[in-house]
PDB file of N, CA, C, O and CB in Angstrom:
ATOM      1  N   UNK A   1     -45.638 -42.044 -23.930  1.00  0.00           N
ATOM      2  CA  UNK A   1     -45.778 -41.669 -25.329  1.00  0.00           C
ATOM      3  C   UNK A   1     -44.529 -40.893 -25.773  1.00  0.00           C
ATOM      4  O   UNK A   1     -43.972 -40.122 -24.992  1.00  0.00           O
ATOM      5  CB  UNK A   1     -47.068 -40.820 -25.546  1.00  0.00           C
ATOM      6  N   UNK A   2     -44.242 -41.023 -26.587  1.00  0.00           N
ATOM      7  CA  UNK A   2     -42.811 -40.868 -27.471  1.00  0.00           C
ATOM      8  C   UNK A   2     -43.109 -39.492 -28.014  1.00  0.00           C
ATOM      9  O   UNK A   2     -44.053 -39.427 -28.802  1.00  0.00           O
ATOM     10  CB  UNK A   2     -42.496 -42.130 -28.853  1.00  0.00           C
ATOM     11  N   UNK A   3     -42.295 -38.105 -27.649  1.00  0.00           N
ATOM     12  CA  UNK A   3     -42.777 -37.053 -28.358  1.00  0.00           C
ATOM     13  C   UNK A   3     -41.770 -36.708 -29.747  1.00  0.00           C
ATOM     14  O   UNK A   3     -40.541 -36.771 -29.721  1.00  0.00           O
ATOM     15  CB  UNK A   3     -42.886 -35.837 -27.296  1.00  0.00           C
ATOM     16  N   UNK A   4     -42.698 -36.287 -31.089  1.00  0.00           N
ATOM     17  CA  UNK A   4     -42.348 -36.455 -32.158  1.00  0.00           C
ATOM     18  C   UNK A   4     -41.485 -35.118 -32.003  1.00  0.00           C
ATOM     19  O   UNK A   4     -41.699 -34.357 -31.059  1.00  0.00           O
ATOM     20  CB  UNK A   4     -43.433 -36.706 -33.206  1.00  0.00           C
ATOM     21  N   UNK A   5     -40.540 -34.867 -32.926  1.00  0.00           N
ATOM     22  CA  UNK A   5     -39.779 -33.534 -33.283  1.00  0.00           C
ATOM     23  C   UNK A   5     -40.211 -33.092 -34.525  1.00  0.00           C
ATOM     24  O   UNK A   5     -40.676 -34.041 -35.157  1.00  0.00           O
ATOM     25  CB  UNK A   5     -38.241 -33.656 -33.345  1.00  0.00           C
ATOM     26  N   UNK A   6     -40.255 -31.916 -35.214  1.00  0.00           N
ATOM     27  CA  UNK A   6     -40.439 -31.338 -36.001  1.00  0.00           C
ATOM     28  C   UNK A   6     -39.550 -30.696 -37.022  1.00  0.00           C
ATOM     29  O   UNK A   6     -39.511 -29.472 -36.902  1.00  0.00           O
ATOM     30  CB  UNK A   6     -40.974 -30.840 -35.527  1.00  0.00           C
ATOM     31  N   UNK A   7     -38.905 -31.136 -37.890  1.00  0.00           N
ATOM     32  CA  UNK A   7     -37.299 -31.071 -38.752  1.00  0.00           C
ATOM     33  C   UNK A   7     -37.870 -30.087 -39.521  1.00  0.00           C
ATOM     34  O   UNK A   7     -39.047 -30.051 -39.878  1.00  0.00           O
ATOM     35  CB  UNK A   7     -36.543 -32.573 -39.767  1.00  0.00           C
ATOM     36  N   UNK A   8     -36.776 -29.078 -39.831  1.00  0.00           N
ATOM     37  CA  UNK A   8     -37.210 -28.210 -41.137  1.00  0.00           C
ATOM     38  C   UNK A   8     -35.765 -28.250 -41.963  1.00  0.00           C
ATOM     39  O   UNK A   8     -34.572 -28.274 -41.660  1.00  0.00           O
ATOM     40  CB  UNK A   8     -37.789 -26.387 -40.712  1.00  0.00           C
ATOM     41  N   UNK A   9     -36.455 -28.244 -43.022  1.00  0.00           N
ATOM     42  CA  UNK A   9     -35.517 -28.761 -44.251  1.00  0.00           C
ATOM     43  C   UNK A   9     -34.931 -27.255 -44.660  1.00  0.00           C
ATOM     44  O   UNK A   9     -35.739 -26.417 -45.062  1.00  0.00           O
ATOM     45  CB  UNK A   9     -36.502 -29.673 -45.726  1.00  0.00           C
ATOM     46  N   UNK A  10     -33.636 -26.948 -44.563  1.00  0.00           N
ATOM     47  CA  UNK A  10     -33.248 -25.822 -44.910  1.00  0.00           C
ATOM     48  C   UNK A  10     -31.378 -25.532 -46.212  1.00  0.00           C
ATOM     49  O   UNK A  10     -30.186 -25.420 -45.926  1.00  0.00           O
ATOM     50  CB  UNK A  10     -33.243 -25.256 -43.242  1.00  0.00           C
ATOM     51  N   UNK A  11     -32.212 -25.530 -47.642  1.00  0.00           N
ATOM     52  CA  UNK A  11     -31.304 -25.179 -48.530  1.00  0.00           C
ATOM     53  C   UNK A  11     -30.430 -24.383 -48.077  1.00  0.00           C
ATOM     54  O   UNK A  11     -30.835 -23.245 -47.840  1.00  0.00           O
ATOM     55  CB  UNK A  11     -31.765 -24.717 -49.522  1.00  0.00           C
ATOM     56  N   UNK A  12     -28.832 -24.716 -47.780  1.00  0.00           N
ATOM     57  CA  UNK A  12     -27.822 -23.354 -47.215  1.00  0.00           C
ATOM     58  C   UNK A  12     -26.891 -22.912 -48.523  1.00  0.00           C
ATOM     59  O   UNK A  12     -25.767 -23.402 -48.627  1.00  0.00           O
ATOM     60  CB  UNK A  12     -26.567 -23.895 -45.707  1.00  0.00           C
ATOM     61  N   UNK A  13     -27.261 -22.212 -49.266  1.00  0.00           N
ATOM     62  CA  UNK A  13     -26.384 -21.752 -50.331  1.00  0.00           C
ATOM     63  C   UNK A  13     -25.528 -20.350 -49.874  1.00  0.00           C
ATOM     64  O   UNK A  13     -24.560 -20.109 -50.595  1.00  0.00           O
ATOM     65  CB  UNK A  13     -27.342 -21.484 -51.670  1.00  0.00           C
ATOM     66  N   UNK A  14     -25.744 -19.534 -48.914  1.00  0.00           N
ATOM     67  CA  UNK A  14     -25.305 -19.003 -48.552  1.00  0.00           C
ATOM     68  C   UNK A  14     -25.236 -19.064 -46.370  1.00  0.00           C
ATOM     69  O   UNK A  14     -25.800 -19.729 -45.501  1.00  0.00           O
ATOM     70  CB  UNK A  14     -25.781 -18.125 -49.489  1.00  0.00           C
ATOM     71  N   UNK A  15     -24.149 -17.883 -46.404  1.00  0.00           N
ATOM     72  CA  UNK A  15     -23.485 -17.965 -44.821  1.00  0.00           C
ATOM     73  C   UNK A  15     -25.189 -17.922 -43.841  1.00  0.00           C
ATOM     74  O   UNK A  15     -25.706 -18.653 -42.996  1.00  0.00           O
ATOM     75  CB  UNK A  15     -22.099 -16.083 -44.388  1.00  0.00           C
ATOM     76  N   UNK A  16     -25.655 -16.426 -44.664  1.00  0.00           N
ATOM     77  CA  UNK A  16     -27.010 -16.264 -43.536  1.00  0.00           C
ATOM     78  C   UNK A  16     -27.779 -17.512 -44.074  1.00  0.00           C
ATOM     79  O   UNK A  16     -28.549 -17.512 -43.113  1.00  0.00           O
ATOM     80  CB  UNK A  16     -28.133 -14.567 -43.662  1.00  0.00           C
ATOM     81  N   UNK A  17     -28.240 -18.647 -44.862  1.00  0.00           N
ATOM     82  CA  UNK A  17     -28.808 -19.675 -45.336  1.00  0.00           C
ATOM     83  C   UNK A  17     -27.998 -20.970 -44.186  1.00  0.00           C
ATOM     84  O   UNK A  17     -28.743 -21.908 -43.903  1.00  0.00           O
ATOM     85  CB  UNK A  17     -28.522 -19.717 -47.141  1.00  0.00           C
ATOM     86  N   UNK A  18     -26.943 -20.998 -43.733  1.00  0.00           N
ATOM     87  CA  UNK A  18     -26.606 -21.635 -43.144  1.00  0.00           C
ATOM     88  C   UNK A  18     -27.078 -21.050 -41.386  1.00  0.00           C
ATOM     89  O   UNK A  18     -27.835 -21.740 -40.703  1.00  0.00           O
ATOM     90  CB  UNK A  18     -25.306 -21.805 -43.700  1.00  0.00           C
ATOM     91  N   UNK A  19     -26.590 -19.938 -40.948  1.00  0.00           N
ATOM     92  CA  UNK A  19     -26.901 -19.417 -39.890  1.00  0.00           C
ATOM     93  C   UNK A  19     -28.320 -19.739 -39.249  1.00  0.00           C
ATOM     94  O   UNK A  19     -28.474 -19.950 -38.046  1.00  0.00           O
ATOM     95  CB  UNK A  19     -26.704 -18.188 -40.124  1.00  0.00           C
ATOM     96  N   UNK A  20     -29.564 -19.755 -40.402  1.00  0.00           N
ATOM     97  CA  UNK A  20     -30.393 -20.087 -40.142  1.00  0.00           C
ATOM     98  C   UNK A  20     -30.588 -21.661 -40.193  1.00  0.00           C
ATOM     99  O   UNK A  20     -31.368 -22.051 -39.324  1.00  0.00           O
ATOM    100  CB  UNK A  20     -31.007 -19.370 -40.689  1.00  0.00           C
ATOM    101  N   UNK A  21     -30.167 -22.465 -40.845  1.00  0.00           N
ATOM    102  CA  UNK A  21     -30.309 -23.494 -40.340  1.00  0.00           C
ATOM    103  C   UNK A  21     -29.160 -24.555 -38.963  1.00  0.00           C
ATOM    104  O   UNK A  21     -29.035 -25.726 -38.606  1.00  0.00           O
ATOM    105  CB  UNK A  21     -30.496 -23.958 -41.576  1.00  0.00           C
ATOM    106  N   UNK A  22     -28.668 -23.424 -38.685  1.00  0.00           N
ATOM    107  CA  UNK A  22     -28.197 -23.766 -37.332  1.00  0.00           C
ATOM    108  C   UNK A  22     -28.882 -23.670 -36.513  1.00  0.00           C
ATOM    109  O   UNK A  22     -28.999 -24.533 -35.643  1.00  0.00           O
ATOM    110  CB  UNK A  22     -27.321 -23.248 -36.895  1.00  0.00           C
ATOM    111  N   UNK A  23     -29.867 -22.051 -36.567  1.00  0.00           N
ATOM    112  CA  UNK A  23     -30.913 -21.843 -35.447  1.00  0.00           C
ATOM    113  C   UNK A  23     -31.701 -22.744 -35.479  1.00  0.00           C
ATOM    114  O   UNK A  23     -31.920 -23.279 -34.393  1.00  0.00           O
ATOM    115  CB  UNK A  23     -31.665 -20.704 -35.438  1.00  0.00           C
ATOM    116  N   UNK A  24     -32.444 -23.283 -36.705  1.00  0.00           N
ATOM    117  CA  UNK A  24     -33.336 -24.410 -36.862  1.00  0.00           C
ATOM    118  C   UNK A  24     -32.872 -25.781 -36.152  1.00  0.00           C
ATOM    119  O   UNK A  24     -33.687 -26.676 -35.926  1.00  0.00           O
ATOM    120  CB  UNK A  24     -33.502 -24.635 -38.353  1.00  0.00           C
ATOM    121  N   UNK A  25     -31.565 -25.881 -35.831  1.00  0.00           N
ATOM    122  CA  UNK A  25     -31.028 -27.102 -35.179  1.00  0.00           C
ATOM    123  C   UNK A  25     -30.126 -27.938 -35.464  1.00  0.00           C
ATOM    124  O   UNK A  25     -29.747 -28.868 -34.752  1.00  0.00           O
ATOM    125  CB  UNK A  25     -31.729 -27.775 -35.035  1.00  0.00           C
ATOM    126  N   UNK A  26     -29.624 -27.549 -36.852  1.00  0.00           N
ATOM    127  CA  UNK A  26     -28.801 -28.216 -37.629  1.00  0.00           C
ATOM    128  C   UNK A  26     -27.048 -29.057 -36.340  1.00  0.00           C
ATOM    129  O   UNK A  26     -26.616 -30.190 -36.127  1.00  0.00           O
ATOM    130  CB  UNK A  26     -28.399 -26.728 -39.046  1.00  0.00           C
ATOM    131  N   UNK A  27     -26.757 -27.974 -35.988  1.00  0.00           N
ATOM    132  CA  UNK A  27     -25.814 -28.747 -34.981  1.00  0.00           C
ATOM    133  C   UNK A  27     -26.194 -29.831 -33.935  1.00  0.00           C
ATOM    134  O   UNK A  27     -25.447 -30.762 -33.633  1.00  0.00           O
ATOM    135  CB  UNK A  27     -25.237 -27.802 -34.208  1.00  0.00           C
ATOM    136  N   UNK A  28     -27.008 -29.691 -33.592  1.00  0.00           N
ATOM    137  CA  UNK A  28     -27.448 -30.512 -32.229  1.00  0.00           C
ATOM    138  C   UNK A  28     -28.051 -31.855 -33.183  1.00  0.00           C
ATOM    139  O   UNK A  28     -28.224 -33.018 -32.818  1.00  0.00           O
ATOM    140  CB  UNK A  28     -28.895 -29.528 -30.997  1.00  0.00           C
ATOM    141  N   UNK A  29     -28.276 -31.281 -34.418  1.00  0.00           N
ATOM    142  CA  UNK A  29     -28.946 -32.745 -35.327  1.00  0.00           C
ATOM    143  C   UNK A  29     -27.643 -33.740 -35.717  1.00  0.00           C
ATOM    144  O   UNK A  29     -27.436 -34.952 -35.657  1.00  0.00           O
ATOM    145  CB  UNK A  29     -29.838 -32.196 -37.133  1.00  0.00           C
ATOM    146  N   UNK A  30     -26.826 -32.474 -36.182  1.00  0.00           N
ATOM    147  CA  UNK A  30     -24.985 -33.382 -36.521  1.00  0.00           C
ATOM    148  C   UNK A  30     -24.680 -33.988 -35.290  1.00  0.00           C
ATOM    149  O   UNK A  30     -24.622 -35.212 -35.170  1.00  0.00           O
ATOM    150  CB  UNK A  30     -23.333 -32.190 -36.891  1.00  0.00           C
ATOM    151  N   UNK A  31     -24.512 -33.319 -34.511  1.00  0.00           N
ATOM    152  CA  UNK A  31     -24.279 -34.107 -32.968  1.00  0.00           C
ATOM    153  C   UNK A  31     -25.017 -35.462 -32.559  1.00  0.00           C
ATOM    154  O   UNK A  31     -24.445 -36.393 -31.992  1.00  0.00           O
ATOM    155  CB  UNK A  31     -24.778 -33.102 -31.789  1.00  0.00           C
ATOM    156  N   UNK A  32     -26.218 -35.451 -32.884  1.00  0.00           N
ATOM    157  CA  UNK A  32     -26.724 -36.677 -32.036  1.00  0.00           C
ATOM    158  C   UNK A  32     -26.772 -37.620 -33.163  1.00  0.00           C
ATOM    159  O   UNK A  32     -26.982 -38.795 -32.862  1.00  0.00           O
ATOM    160  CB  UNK A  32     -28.256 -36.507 -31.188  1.00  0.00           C
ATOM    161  N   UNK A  33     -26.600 -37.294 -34.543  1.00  0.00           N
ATOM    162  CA  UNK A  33     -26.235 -38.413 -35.893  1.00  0.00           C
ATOM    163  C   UNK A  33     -24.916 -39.364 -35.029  1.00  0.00           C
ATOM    164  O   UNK A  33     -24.934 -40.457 -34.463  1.00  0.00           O
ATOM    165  CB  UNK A  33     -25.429 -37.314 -37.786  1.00  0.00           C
ATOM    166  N   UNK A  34     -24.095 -38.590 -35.206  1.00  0.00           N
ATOM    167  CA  UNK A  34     -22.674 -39.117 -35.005  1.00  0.00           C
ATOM    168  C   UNK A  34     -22.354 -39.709 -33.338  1.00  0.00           C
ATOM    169  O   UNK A  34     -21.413 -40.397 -32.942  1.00  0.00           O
ATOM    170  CB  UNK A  34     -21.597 -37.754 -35.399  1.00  0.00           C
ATOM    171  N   UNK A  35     -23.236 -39.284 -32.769  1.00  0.00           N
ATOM    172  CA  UNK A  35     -22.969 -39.676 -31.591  1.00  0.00           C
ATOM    173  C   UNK A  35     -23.438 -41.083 -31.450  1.00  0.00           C
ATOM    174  O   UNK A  35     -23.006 -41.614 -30.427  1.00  0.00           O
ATOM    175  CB  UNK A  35     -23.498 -38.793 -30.672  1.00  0.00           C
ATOM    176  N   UNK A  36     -24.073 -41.710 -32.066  1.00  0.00           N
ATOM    177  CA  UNK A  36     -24.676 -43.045 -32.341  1.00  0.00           C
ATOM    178  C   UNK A  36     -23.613 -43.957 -32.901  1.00  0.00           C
ATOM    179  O   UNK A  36     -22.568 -43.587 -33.437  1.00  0.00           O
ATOM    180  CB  UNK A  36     -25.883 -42.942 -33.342  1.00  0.00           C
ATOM    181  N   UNK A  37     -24.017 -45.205 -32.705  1.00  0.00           N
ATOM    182  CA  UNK A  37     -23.400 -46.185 -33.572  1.00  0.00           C
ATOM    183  C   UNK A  37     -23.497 -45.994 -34.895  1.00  0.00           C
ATOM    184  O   UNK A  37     -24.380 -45.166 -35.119  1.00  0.00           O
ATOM    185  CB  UNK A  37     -23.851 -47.370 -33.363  1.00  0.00           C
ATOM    186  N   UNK A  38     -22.869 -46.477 -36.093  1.00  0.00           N
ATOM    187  CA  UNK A  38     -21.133 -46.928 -35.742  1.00  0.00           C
ATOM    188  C   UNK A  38     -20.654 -45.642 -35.749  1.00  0.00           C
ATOM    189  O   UNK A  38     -19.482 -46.018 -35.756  1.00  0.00           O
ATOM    190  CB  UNK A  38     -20.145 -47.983 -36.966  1.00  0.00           C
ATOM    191  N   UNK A  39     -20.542 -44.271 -35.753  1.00  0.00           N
ATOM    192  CA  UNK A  39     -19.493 -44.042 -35.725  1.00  0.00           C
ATOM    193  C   UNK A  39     -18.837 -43.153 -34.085  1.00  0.00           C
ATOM    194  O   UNK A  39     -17.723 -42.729 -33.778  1.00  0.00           O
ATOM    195  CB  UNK A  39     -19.458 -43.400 -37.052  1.00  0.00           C
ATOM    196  N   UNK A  40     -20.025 -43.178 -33.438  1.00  0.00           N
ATOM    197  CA  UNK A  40     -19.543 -43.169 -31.465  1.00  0.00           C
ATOM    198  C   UNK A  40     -18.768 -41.827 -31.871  1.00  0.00           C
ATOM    199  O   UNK A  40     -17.610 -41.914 -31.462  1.00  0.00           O
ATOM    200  CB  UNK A  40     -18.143 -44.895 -30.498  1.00  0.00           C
ATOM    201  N   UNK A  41     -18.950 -40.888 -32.384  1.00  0.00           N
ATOM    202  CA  UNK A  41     -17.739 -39.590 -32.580  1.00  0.00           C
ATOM    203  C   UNK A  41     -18.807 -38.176 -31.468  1.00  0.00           C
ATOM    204  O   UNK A  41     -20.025 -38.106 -31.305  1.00  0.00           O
ATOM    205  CB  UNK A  41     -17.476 -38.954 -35.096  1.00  0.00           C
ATOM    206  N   UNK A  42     -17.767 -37.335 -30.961  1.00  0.00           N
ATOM    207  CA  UNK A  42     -18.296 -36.302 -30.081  1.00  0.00           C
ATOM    208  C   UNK A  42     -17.727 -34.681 -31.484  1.00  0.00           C
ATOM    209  O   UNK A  42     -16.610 -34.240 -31.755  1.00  0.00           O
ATOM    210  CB  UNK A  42     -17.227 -36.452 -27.981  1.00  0.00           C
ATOM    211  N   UNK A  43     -18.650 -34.420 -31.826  1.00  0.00           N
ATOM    212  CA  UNK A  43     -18.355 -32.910 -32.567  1.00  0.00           C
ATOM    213  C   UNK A  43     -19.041 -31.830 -31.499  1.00  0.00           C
ATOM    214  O   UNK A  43     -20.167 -31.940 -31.014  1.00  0.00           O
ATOM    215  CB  UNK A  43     -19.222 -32.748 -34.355  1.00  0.00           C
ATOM    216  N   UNK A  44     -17.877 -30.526 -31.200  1.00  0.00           N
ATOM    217  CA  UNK A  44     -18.339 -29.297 -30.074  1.00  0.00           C
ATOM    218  C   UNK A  44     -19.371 -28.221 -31.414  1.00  0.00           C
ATOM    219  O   UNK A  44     -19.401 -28.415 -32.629  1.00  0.00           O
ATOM    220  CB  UNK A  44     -16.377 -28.143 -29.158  1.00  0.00           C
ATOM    221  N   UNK A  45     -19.850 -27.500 -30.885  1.00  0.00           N
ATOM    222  CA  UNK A  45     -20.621 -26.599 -31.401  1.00  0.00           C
ATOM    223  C   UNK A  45     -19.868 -26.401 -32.433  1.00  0.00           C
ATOM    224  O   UNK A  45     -20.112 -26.878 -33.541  1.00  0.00           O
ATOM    225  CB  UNK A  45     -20.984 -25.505 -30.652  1.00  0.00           C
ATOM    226  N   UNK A  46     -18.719 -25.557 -32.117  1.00  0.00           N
ATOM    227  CA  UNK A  46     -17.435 -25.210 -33.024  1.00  0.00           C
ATOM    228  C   UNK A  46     -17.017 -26.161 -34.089  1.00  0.00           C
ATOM    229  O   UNK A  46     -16.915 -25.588 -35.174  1.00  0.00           O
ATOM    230  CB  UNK A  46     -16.213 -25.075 -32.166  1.00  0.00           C
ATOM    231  N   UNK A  47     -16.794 -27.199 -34.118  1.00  0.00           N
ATOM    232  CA  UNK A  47     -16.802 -28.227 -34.497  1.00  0.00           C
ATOM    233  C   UNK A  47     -17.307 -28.633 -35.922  1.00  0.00           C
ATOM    234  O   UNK A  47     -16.672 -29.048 -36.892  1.00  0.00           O
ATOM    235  CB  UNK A  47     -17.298 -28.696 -33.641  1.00  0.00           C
ATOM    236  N   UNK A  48     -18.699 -28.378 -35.747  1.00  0.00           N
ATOM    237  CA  UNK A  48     -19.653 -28.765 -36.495  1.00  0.00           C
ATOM    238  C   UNK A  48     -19.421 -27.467 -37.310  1.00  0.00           C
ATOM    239  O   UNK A  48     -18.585 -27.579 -38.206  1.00  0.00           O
ATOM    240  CB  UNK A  48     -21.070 -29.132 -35.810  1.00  0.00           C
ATOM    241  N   UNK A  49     -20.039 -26.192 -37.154  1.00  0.00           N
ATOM    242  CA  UNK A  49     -19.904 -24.707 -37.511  1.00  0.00           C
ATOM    243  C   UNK A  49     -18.848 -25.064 -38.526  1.00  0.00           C
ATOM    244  O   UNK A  49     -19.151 -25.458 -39.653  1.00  0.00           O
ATOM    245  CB  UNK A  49     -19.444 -23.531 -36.222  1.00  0.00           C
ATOM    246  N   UNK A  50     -17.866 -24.952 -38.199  1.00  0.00           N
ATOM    247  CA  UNK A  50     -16.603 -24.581 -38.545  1.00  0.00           C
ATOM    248  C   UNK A  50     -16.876 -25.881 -40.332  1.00  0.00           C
ATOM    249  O   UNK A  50     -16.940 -25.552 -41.516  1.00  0.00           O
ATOM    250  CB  UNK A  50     -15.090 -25.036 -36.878  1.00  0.00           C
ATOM    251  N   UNK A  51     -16.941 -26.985 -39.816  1.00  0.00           N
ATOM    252  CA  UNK A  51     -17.465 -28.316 -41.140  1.00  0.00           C
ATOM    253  C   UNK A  51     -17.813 -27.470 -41.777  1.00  0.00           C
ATOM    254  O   UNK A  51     -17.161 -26.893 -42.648  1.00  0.00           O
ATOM    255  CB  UNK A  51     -18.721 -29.604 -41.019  1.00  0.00           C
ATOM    256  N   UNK A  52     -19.219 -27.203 -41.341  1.00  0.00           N
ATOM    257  CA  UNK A  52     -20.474 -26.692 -42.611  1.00  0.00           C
ATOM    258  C   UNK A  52     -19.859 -25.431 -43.035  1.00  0.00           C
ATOM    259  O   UNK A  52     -20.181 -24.956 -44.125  1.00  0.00           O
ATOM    260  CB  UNK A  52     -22.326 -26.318 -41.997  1.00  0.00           C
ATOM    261  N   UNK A  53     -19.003 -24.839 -42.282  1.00  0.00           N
ATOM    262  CA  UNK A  53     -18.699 -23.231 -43.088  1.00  0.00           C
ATOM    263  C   UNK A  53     -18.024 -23.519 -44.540  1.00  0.00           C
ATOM    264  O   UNK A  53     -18.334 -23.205 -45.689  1.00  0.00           O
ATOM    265  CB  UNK A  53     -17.395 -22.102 -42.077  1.00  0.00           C
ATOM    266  N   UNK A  54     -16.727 -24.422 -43.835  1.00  0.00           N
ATOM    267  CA  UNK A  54     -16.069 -24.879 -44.684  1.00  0.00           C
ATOM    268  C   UNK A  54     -16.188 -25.063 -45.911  1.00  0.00           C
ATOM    269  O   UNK A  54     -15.625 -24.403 -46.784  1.00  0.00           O
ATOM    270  CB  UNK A  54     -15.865 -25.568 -44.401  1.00  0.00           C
ATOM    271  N   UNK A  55     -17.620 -26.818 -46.219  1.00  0.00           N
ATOM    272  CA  UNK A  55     -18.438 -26.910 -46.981  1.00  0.00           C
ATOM    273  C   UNK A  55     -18.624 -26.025 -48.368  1.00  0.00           C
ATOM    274  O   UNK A  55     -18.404 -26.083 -49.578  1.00  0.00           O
ATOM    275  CB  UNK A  55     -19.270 -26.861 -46.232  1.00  0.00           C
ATOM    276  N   UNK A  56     -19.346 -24.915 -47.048  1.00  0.00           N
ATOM    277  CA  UNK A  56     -19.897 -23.784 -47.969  1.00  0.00           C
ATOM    278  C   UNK A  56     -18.861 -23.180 -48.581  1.00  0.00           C
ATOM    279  O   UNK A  56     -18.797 -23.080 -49.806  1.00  0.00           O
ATOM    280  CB  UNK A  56     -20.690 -22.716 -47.284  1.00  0.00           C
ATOM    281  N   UNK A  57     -18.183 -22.839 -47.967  1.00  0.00           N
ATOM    282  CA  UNK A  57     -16.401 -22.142 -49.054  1.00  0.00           C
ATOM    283  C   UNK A  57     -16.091 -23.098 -50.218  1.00  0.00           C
ATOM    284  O   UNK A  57     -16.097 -22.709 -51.386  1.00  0.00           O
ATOM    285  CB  UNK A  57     -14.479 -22.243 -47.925  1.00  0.00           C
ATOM    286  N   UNK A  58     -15.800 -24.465 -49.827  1.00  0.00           N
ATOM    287  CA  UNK A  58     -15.477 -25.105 -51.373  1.00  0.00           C
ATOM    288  C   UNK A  58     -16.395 -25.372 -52.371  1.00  0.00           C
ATOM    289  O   UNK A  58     -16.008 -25.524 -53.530  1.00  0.00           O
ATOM    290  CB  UNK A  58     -14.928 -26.338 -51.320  1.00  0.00           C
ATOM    291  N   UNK A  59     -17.932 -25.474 -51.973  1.00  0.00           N
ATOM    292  CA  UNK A  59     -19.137 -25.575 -52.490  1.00  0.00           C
ATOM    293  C   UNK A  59     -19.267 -24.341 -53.529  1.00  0.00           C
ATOM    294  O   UNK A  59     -19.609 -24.497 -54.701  1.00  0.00           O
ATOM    295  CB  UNK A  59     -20.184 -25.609 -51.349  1.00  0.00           C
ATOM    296  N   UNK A  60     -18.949 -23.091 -52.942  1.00  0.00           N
ATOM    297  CA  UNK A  60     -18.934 -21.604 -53.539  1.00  0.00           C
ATOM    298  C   UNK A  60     -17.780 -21.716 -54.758  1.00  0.00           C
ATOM    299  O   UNK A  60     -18.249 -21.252 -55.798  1.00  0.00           O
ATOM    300  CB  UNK A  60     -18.455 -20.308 -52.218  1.00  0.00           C
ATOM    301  N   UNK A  61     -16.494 -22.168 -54.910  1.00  0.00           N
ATOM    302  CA  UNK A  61     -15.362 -22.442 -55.300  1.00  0.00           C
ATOM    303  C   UNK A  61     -15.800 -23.168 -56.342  1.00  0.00           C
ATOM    304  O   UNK A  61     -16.182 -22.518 -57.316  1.00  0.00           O
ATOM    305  CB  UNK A  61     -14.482 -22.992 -54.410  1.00  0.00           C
ATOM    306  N   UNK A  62     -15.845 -24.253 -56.398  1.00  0.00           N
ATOM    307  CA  UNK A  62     -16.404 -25.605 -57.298  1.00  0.00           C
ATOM    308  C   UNK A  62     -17.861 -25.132 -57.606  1.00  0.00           C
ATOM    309  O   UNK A  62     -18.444 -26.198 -57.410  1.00  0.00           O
ATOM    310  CB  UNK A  62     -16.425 -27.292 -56.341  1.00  0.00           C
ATOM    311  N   UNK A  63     -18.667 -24.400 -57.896  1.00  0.00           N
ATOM    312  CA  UNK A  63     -19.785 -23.515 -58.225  1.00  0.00           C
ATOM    313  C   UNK A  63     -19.241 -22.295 -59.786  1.00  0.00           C
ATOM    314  O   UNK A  63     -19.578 -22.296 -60.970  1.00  0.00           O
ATOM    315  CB  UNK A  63     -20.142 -22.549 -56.491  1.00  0.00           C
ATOM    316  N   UNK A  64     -18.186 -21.306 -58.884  1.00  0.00           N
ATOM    317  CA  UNK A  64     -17.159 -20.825 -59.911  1.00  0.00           C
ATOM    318  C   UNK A  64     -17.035 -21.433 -60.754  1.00  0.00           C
ATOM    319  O   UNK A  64     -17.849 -21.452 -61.677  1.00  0.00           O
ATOM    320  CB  UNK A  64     -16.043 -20.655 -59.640  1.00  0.00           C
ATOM    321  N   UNK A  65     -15.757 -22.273 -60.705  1.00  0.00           N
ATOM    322  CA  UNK A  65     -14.964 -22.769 -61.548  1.00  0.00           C
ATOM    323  C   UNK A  65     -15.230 -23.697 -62.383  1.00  0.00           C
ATOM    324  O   UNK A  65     -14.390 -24.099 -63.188  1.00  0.00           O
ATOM    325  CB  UNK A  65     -14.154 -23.066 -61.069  1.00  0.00           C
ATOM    326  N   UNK A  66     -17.056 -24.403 -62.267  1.00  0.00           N
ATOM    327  CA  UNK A  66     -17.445 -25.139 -63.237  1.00  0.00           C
ATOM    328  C   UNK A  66     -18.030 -23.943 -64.159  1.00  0.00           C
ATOM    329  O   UNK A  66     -18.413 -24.323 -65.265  1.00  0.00           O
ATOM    330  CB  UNK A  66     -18.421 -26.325 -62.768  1.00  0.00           C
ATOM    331  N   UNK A  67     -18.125 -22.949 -63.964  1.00  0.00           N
ATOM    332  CA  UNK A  67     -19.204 -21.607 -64.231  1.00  0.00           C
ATOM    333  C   UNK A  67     -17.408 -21.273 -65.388  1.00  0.00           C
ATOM    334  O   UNK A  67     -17.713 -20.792 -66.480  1.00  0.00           O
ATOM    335  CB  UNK A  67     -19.935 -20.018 -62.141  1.00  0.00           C
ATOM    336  N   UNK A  68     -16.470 -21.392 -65.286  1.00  0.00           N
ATOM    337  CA  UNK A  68     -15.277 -21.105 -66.071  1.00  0.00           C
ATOM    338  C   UNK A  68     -15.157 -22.251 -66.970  1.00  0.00           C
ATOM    339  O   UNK A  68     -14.314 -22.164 -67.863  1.00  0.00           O
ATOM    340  CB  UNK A  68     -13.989 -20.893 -65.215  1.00  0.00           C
ATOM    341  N   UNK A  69     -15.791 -23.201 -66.889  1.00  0.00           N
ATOM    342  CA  UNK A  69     -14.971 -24.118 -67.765  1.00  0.00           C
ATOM    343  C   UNK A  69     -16.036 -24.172 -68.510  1.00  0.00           C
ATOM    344  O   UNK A  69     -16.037 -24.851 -69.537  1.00  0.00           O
ATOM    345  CB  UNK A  69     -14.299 -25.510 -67.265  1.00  0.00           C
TER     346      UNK A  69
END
């Protein structure tokens, strides 16, 4: 029998909003996406982290600056 997993859906608008959905699993979920066909790619913990931080910095940015125009 095939055991089911349990996903929790987690809005990251902010750093601790992201933090927590890392604990929830969010990396190990990016990891085993990409590790599949087609795109066969290996992302390290760091890796992934570092993406989604990112994300969140230009997400925050482009949030602003439509908030200016």
């Amino acid at each position: 029998m095939e055991e089911r997993q349990v996903m929790h859906i987690v809005r990251a608008n902010t750093l601790q909003d992201l933090d927590e959905a890392f604990s929830c699993g969010l990396i190990k979920l990016y990891q085993d996406i990409f590790a599949d066909q087609p795109y066969e790619e290996y992302f390290s913990n760091d890796d992934v982290i570092s993406m989604f931080y990112s994300y969140l910095r230009v997400k925050s940015r482009t949030r602003f600056f439509s908030l200016l125009t």
